[in-house]
C-alpha positions, 0 to 999 in steps of 0.5 A, a space after each residue: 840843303 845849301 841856303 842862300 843869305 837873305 837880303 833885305 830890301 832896301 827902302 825906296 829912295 827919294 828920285 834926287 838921291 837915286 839921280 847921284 848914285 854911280 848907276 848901273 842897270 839892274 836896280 832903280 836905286 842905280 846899284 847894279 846887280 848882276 845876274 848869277 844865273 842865265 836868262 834862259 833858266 829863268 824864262 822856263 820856269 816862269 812858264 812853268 810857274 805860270 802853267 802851274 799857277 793856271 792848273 790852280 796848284 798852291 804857291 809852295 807847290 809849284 815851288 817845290 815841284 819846279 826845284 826837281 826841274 833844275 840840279 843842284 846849284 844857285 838856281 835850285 838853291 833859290 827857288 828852295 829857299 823861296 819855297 821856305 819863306 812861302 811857307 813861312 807865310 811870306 808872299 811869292 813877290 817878297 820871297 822872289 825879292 830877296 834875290 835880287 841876283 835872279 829875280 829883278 825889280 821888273 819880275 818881283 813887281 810884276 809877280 807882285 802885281 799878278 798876286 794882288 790882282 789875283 791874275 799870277 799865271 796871266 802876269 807870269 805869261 805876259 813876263 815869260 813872253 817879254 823876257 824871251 822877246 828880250 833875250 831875242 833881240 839881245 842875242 841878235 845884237 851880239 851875234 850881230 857884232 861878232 863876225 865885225 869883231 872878228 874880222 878886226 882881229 884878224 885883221 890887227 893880227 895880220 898886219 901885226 905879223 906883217 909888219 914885225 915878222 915879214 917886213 923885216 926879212 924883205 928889209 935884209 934882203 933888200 940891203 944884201 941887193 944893195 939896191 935903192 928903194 922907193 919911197 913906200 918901201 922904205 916908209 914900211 921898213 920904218 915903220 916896222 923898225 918902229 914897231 921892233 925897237 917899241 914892241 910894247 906899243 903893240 899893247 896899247 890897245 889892250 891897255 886902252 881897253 881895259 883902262 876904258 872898261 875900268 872908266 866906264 864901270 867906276 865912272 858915272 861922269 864918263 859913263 854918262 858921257 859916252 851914252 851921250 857921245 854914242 847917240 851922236 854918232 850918224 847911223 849908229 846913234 839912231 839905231 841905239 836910240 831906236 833900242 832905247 825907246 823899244 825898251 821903255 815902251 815895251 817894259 812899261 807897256 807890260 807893267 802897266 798892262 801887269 797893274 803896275 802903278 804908273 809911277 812905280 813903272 818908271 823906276 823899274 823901267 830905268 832900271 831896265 834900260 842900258 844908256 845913261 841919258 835915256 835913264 836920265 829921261 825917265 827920272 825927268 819924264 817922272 818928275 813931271 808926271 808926278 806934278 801932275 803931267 801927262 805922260 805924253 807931254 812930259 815925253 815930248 818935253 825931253 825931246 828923245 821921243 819922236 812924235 809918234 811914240 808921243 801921239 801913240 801914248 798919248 792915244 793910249 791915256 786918252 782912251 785908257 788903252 795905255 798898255 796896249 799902246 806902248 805895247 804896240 810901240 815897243 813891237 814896232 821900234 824892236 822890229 824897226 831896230 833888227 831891221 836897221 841892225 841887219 842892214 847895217 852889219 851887211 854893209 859893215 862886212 864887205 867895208 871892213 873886209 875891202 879895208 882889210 884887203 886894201 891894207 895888206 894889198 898896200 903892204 905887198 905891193 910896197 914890199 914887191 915894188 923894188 922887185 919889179 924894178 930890179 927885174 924891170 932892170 935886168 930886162 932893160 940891160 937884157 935888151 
């Protein structure tokens, strides 16, 4: 049997130390850990680790039962050597932990949680169902944004090929006729026998792409800058605001309703959101309520909550229904989010679409105008 090196978990770190790390999402330490696996792997078998769980069947059991539902490979590999170390004596949670790479901090604290309760399927469900309602909403976005992309492409790519393999035979044809050219013919021709003699120019946005990809993974400064660029932007800042504060409400929501101490559900869910200045937020809004703050004075001091996340969690620590709250939160922020993000791409569409038509239509038309005059002569000596 393949088995996978065990990793030990690294001791928790003060919140300064965890402010100065290069972050990334995936850890609260800010080490970003990719995930080997796809996602939908592992929503199938915390249901089915939730519905053996209910059956009442030991811990090892399930594990050896559900290691035959997956074939070889990483996933199978992992849950086989969680199944040793249970049977080694370890818990579930300390054995799930040791693969960061599959199991995350929300999933082990969680089944952490669930274990210590005595509640593991109830915990199991409740985190098979966040997880499936984040893929959702992620798999939404994406698929949002391919078609805008697409076009793009297609888009550069046609121009591209208008201006370096059409332009320049309309050019040739037009010297042959010996004839004047108007100003926006001659401005296209430029432009292509720019493009021609500078060829490598072409490749910059390719170069510019990488070199921001490079900046923004090796670079927390410029990272945290952009994060901060793109919230500023009209329309599309709020939307990923409004995809930020979903996030935080609806993991936090499940981690408290998990048995998720307060404090500790800060750190996983800053691990858990995606934008620089957001994470920064939770490591101030739990500074504060480490001091001795409430949670809902210490949102509304950060000024990147609007008033009714700060007056629905505020209602929940009054009344001690603080999951159920931001529960209710993140629910309606997440449907708030698909909603702003259909409407946007709908209008996106036609506008790249009409802009793409409106370019290509300026190229013909500067291309064809020195033909319509030279008939518009011939007709004129014709008469």
């Amino acid at each position: 049997m393949a088995r996978i090196q065990r990793r030990v978990p690294a001791a928790g770190r003060p919140v300064a130390a965890k402010r100065a790390a290069a972050a990334g999402p995936g850890t609260s330490d800010g080490r970003r850990v990719k995930r080997k696996v796809p996602l939908k792997h592992l929503v199938r078998f915390t249901r089915l680790l939730a519905t053996l769980s209910e059956a009442g069947l030991p811990v090892l059991r399930n594990l050896n039962i559900l290691s035959d539902q997956w074939p070889p490979g990483r996933f199978r590999d992992t849950v086989l050597d969680a199944a040793d170390m249970v049977e080694e004596g370890q818990p579930l949670s300390d054995a799930l932990g040791q693969h960061p790479e599959v199991f995350d901090e929300l999933f082990v604290n969680m089944a952490r949680a669930g274990e210590a309760g005595g509640v593991l399927d109830q915990v199991l469900n409740r985190l098979a169902d966040f997880m499936e309602s984040s893929q959702a909403l992620r798999d939404r976005t994406r698929s949002a944004m391919v078609y805008p992309v697409v076009i793009l492409i297609v888009a550069l790519g046609v121009i591209t090929g208008l201006l370096v393999g059409v332009i320049p035979k309309f050019a040739e044809l037009f010297q042959d006729m010996d004839i004047e050219l108007p100003t926006p013919t001659v401005v296209l021709i430029k432009i292509s026998e720019f493009l021609q003699a500078h060829w490598y120019l072409l490749l910059l946005p390719v170069v510019f792409y990488l070199v921001y990809q490079l900046a923004y993974f090796r670079s927390y400064g410029f990272r945290r800058w952009n994060h901060s660029w793109w919230l500023k932007l009209p329309g599309l800042g709020r939307l990923m605001k409004t995809g930020q504060i979903s996030r935080f409400a609806s993991t936090f929501g499940t981690l408290v309703a998990s048995g998720v101490p307060h404090l500790r559900a800060f750190d996983i869910v800053r691990g858990a959101l995606t934008n620089e200045v957001y994470r920064e937020t939770i490591d101030s809004v739990q500074e504060e309520v480490r001091e001795g703050e409430s949670i809902s004075a210490a949102l509304e001091t950060t000024g990147r909550f609007d008033d009714v996340v700060v007056s629905m969690v505020e209602v929940g620590e009054e009344t001690g229904e603080l999951d159920r709250m931001c529960l209710r939160v993140g629910n309606n922020y997440e449907t708030n989010y698909a909603r702003a993000l259909d409407v946007m791409v709908k209008l996106l569409e036609p506008i790249m679409l009409l802009i793409m038509a409106a370019l290509v239509g300026l190229i013909a038309f500067a291309m064809f105008l020195p033909l319509f005059k030279l008939l518009e002569q011939f007709g004129q000596q014709a008469g």
